[in-house]
BAZATOR-199351 format. One record per residue: residue in one letter; x, y, z of N, C-alpha, C in turn. Coordinates in steps of 0.001 Angstrom, whole numbers. Each point is the difference from the previous one (the first is absolute). Layout:
BEGIN
  type    neast   nnorth      nup   caeast  canorth     caup    ceast   cnorth      cup
     a        X        Y        Z        X        Y        Z        X        Y        Z
...
END
This chain:
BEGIN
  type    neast   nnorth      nup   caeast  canorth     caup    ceast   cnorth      cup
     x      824    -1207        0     -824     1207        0      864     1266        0
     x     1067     -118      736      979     1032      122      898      545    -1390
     x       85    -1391     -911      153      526     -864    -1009      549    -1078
     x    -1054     -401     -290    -1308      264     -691       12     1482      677
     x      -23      515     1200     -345     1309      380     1298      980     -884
     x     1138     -634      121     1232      864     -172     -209       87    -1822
     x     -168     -893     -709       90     -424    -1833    -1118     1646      206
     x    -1303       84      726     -991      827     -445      613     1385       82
     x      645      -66     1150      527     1248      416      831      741     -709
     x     1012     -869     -508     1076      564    -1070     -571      207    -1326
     x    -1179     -811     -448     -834      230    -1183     -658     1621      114
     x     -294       62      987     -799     1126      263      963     1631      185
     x      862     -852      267     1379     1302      306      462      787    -1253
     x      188    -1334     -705     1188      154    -1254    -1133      285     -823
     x    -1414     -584     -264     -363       -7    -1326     -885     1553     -180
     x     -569       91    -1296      -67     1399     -333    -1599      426      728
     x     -380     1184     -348     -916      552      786    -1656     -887     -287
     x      330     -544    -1460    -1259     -750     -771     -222    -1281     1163
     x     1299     -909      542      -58     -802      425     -603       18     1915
     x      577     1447      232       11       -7     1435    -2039      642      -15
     x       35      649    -1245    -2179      451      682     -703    -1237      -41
     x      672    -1124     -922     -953    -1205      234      827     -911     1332
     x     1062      120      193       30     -734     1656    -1103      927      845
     x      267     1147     -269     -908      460     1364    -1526     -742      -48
     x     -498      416    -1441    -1233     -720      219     -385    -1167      427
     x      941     -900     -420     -171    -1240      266      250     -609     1439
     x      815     1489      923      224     -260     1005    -1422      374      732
     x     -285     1133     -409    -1355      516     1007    -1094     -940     -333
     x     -400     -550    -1499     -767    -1068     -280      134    -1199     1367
     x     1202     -217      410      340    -1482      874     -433      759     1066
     x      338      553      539     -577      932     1398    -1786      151      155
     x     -476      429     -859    -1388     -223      -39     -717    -1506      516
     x      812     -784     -873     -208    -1423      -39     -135     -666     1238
     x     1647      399      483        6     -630     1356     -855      807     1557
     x     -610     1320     -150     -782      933      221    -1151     -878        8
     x     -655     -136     -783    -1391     -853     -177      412    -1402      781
     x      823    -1012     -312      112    -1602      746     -118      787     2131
     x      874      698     -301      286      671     1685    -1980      299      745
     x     -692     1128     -870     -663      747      350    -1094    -1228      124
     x      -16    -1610    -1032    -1032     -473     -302      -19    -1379     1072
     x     1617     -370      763       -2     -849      739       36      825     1139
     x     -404      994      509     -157     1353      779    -1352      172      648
     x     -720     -149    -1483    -1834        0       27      -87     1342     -111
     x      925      736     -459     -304     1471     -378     -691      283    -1132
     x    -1220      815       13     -761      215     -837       10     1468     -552
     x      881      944      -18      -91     1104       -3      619      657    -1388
     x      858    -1285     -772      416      267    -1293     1593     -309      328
     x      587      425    -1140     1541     -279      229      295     1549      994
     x     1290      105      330      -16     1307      323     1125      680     -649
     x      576     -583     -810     1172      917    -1139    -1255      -52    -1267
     x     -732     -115     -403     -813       18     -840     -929     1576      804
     x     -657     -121      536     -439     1043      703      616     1089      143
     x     1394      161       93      599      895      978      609      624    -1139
     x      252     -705    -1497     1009      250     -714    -1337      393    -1767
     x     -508     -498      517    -1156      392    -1885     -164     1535      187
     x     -260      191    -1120     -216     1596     -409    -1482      185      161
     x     -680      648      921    -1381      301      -48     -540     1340     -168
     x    -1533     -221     -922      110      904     -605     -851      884     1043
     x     -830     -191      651     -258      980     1240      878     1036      387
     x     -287     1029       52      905     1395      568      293     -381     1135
     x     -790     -238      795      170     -191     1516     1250    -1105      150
     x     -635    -1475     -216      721     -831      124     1723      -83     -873
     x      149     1326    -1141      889     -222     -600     1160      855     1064
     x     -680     1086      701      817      847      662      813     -390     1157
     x     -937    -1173      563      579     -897     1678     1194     -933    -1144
     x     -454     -466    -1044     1579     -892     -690      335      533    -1610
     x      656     1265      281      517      942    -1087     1242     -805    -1031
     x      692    -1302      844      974     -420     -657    -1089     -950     -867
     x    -1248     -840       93     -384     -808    -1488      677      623    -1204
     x     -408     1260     -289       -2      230    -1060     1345     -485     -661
     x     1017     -166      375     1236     -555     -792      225    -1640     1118
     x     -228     -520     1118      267    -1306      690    -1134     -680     -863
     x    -1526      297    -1039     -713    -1020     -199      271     -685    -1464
     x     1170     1207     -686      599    -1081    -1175      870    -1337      558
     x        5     -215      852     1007    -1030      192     -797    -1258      867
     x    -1673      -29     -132     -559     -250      826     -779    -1066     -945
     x      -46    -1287      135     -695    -1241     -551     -456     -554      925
     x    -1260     -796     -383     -789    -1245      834     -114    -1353     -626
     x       49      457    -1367     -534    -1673     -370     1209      328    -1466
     x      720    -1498      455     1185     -558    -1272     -365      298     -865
     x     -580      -90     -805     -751      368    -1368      417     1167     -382
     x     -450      961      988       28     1386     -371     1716      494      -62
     x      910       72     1040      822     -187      186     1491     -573    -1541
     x     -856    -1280     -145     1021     -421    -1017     -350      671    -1160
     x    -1511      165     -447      318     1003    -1697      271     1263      520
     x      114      520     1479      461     1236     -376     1537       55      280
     x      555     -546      181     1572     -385       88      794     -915    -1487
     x     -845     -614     -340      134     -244    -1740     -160     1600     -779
     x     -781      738      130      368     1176     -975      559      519      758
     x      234      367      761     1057      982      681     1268     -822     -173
     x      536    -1283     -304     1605     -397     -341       19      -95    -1766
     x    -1595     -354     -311      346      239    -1634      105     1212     -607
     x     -702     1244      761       87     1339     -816      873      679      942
     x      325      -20     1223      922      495      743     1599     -380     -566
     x      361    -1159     -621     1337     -338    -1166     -336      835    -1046
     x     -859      378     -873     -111     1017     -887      291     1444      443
     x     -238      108      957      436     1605      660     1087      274      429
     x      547    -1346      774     1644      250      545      908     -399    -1524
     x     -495       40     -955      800     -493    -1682      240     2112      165
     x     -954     1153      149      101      706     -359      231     1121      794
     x     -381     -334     1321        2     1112     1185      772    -1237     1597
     x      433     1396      971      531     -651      755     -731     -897      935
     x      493     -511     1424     -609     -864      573     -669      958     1034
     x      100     1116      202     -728     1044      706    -1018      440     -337
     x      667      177    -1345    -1424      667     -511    -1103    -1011     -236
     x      154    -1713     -331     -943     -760      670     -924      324      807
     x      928      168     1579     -840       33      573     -647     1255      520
     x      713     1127     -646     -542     1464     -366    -1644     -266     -292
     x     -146     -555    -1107    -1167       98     -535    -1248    -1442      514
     x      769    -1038      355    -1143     -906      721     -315      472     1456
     x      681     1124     1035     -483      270      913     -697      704     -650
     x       71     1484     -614     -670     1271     -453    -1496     -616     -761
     x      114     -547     -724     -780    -1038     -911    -1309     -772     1151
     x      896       -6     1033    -1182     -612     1218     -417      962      652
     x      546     1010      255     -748      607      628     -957      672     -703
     x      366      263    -1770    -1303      587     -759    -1105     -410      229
     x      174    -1402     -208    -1136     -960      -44     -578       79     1576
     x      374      -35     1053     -349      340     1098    -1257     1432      139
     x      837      977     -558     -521     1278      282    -1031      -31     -741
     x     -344     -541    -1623     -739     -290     -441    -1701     -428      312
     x      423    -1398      846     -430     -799      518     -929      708      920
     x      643      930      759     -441      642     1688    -1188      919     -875
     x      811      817     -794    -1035     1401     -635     -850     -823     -648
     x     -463     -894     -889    -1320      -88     -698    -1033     -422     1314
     x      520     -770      573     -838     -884      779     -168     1565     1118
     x      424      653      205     -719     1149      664     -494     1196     -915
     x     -188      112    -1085      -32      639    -1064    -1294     -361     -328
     x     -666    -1526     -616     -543     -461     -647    -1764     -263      636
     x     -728      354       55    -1231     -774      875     -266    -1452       10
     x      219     -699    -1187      122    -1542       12      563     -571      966
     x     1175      635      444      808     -674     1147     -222      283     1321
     x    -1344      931      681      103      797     1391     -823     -832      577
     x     -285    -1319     -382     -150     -703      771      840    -1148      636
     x     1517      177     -537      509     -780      116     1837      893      324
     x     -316     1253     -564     1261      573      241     1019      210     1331
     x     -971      -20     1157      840     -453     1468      975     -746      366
     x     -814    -1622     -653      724    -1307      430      912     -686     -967
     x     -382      752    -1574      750     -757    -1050     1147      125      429
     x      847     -965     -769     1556       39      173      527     -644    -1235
     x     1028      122     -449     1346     -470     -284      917    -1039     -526
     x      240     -771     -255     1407     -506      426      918     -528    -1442
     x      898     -194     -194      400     -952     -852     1290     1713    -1217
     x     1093     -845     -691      762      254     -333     -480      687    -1724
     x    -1339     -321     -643     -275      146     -899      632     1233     -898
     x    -1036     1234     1113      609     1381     -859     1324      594     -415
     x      482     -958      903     2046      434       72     -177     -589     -872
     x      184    -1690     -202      212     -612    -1623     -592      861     -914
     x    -1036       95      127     -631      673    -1463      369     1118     -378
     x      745      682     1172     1222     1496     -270     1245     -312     -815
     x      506    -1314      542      804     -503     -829     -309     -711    -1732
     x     -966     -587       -1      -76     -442     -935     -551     1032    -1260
     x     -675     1043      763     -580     1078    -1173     1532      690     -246
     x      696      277      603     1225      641     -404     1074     -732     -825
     x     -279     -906     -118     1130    -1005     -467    -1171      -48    -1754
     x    -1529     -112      278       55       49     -834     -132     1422    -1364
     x      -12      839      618      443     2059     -226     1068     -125     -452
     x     1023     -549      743     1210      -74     -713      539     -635     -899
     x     -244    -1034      222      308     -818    -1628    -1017     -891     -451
     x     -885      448     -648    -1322     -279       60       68    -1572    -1318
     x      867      494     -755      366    -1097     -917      736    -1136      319
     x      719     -235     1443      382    -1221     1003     -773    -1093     -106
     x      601     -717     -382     -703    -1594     -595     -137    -1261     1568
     x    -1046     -381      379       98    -1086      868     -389    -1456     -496
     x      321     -982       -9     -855    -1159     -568     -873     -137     1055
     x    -1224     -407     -123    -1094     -193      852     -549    -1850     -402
     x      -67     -699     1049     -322    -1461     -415    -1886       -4     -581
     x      301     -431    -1286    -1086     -707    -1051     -438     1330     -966
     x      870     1243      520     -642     1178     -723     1551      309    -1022
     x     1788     -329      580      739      -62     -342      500     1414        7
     x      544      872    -1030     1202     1584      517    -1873      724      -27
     x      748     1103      949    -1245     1064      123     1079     1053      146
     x    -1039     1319     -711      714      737      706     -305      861     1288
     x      569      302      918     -207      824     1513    -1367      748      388
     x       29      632    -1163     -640      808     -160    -1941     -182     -190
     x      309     -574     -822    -1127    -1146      108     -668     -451      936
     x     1198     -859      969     -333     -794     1245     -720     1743     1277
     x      859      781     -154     -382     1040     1065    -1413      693     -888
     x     -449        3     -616    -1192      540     -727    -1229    -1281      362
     x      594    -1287      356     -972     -998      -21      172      126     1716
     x      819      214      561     -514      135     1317    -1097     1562      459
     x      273      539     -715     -642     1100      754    -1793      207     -351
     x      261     -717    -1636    -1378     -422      -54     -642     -767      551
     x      413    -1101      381     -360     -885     1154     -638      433     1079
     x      582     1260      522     -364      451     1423    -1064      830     -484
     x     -171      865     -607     -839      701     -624    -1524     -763       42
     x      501    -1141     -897    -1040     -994     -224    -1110     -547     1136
     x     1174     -585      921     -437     -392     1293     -954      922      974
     x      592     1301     -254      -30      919     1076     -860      158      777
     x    -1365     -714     -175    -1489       73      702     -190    -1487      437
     x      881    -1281     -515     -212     -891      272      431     -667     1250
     x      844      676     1069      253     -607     1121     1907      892      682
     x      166       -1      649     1406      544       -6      223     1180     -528
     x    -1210     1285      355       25      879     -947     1209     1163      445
     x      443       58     1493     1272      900      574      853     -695     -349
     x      320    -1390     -290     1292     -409     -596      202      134    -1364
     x    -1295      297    -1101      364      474    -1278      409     1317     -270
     x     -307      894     1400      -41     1432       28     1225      368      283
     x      857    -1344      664     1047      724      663     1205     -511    -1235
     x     -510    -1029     -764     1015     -440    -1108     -355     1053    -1116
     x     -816      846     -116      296      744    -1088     1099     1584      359
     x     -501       77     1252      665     1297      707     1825     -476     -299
     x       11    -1369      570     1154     -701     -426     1060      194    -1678
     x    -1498     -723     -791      505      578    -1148      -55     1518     -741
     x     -347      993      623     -163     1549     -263     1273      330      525
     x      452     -711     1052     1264      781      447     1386     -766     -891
     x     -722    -1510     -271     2021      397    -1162     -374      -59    -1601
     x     -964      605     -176     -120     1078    -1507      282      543      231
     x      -38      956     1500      778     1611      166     1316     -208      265
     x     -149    -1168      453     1781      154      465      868      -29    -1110
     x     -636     -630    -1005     1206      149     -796     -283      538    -1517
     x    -1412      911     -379     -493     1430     -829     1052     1246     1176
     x      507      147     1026     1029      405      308      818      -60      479
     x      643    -1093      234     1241     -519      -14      786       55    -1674
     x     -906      338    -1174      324     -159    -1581      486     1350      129
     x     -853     1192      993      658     1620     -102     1022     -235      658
     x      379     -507      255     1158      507     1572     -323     -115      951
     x    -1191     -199      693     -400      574     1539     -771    -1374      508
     x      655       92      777     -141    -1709     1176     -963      549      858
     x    -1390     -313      134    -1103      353      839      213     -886     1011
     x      969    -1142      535      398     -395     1447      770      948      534
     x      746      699     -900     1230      537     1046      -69       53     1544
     x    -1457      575      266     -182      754     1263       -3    -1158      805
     x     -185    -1036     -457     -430    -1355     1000     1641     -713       22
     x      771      294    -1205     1196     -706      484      561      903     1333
     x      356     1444     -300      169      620     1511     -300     -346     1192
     x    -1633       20     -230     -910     -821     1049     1013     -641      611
     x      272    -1830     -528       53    -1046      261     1508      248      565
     x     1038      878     -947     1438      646      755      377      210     1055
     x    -1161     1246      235     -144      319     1406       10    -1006     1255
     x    -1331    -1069     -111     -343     -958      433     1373     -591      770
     x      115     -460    -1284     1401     -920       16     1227      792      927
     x      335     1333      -66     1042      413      772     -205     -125     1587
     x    -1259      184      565     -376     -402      931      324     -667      363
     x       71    -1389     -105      297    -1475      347     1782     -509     -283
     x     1045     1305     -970     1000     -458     -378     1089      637     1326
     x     1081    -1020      354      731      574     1098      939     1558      108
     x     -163      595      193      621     1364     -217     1804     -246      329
     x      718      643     -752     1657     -173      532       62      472      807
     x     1065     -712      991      274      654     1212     1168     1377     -738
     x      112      727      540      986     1017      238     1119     -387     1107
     x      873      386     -492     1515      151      392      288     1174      255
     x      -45       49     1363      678     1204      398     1542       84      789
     x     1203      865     -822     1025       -1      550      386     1347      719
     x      612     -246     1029      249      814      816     2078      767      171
     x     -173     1069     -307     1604      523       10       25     1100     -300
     x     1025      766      403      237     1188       33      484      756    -1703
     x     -809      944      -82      362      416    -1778     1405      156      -64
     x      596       44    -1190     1265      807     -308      504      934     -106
     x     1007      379      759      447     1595      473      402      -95    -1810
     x      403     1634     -333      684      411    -1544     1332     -728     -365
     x      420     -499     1674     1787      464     -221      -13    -2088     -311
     x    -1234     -788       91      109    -1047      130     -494     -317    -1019
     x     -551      863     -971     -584     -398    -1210     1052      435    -1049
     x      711      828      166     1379      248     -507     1031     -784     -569
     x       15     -639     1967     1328     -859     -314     -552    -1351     -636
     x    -1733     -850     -297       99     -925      -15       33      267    -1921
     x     -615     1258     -442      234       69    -1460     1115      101     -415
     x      915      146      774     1505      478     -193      774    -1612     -327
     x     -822     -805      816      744    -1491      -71     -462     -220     -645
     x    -1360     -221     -923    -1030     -381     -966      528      141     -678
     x      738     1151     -362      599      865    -1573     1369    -1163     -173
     x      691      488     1178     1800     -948      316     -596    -1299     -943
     x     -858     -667      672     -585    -1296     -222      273     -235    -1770
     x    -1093     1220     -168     -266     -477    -1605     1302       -8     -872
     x      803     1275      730      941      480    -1138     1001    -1199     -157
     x       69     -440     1187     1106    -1515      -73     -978    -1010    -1294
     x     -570     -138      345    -1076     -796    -1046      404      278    -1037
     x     -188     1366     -740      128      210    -1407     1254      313     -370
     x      785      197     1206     1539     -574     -351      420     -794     -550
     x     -388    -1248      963      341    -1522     -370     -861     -176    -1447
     x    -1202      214      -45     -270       86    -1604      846      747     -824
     x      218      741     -168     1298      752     -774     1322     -951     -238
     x      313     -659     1154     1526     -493     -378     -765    -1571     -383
     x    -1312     -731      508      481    -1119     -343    -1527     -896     -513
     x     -783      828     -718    -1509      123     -362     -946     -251     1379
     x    -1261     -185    -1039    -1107     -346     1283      160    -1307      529
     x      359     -962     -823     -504    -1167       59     1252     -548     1676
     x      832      857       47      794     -344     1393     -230      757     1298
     x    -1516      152     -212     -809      942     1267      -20    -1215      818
     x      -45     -347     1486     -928    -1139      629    -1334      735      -30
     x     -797     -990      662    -1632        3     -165     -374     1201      795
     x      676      -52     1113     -382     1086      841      218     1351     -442
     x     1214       67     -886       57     1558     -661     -362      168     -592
     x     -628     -934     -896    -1366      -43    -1380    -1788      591      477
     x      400     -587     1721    -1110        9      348     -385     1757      403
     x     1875      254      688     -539     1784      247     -337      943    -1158
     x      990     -652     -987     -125     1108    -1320    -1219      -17     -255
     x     -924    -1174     -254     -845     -549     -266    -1409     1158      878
     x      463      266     1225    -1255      712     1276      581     1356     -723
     x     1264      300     -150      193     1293       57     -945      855     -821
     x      462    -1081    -1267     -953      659    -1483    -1214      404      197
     x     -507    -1440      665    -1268      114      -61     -676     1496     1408
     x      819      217     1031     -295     1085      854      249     1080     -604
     x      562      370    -1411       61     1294     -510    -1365      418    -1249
     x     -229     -968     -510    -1392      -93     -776    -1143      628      492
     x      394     -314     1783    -1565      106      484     -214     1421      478
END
């Protein structure tokens, strides 16, 4: 087991950013899991409680007591199913994106991408009258809108990117992201209607991301800072070195340039009578500081 824990660990260390958003999922997926066996040989009836604590709900009220859903409920599965096709397009169109953009900007746009779909999600269902009977308690969960951030951008960008698809054979990208979004469209009254809402918000945000990312202008920027910031928080600060001694009188800065000079001139003496190449290392090494202390 010790090694099975360590193989994951170094997988997860070393490998690129595509590889480490599907460990996470697959990690919080197992946590749920074992969440439910706990809560159910427990006799707890109250639901999971990382499912609860962690979905995006679209209630004002209830969204304000847990402000983090909105980005903890992309990473949030219940049932395998769901989980594995959304971790199949996110490693099949997430390799199309790291072919063209970095591993940040990955996950630049599958967090940002989730939270569209999030914010999305919250505003119709409080927006809409269809939903005010239900807009309090709805919720959340699942990795969709991030994929579908990814996969609409991958297919914006190289829209002519060929996949083979089994019994249908090469497609192109583009295609496939036009057949998903109709899909949801399609569906949209038929059951799961905040999870079609939140996969299109999904796919609205990487058409934009990358209609300007084509000008120049990275609409994450502000979120990579964000996440910078974050990060310095948690990184160890250098200690400082502090030395203690008395400054240098004139008459001591004098005499030590006075030997500095002695120093060199013997140096380029001995170069004179007998080239460089019969310097030792150490006088290679002063000539070497001297130069470089007059440059600066």
């Amino acid at each position: 087991m010790n090694n099975v824990y360590q193989n994951i660990k170094n997988q997860f260390v070393a490998g690129s950013m595509l590889v480490r958003l599907i460990y996470i999922n697959v990690a919080v997926w197992l946590a749920v899991i074992l969440v439910d066996i706990v809560m159910a040989l427990m006799q707890f009836n109250s639901g999971n409680i990382i499912i609860n604590w962690f979905s995006c709900y679209s209630g004002l009220r209830s969204l304000a007591l847990r402000p983090w859903g909105l980005l903890t409920y992309m990473f949030l599965h219940h049932d395998f199913l769901h989980l594995l096709f959304n971790m199949l397009w996110l490693y099949w169109f997430g390799q199309i994106f790291t072919e063209y953009f970095k591993g940040r900007q990955l996950l630049n746009v599958y967090l940002v991408g989730g939270l569209a779909g999030a914010v999305l999600f919250v505003l119709c269902y409080n927006v809409f009258p269809a939903f005010s009977n239900v807009s309090e308690w709805a919720s959340a969960i699942g990795a969709s809108a991030a994929v579908y951030a990814v996969v609409v951008a991958a297919a914006v960008y190289v829209p002519n990117y060929t996949m083979n698809l089994l019994l249908l054979g090469p497609v192109k990208i583009k295609w496939i992201a036009v057949f998903a979004i109709v899909s949801d469209l399609a569906f949209m009254l038929e059951g799961n209607t905040g999870g079609h809402i939140a996969h299109l918000g999904g796919a609205l945000f990487g058409w934009c991301y990358i209609v300007y990312m084509q000008r120049g202008i990275d609409i994450t920027r502000w979120f990579s800072r964000l996440v910078e910031s974050f990060e310095m928080l948690f990184k160890p600060k250098p200690k400082m070195k502090v030395e203690y001694g008395r400054p240098e009188t004139d008459r001591q800065y004098n005499n030590r340039k006075h030997a500095e000079q002695q120093q060199i001139d013997a140096i380029l003496e001995k170069i004179a009578k007998s080239g460089y190449d019969a310097l030792t290392a150490e006088e290679k090494e002063i000539l070497f500081s001297q130069s470089r202390n007059n440059k600066q």
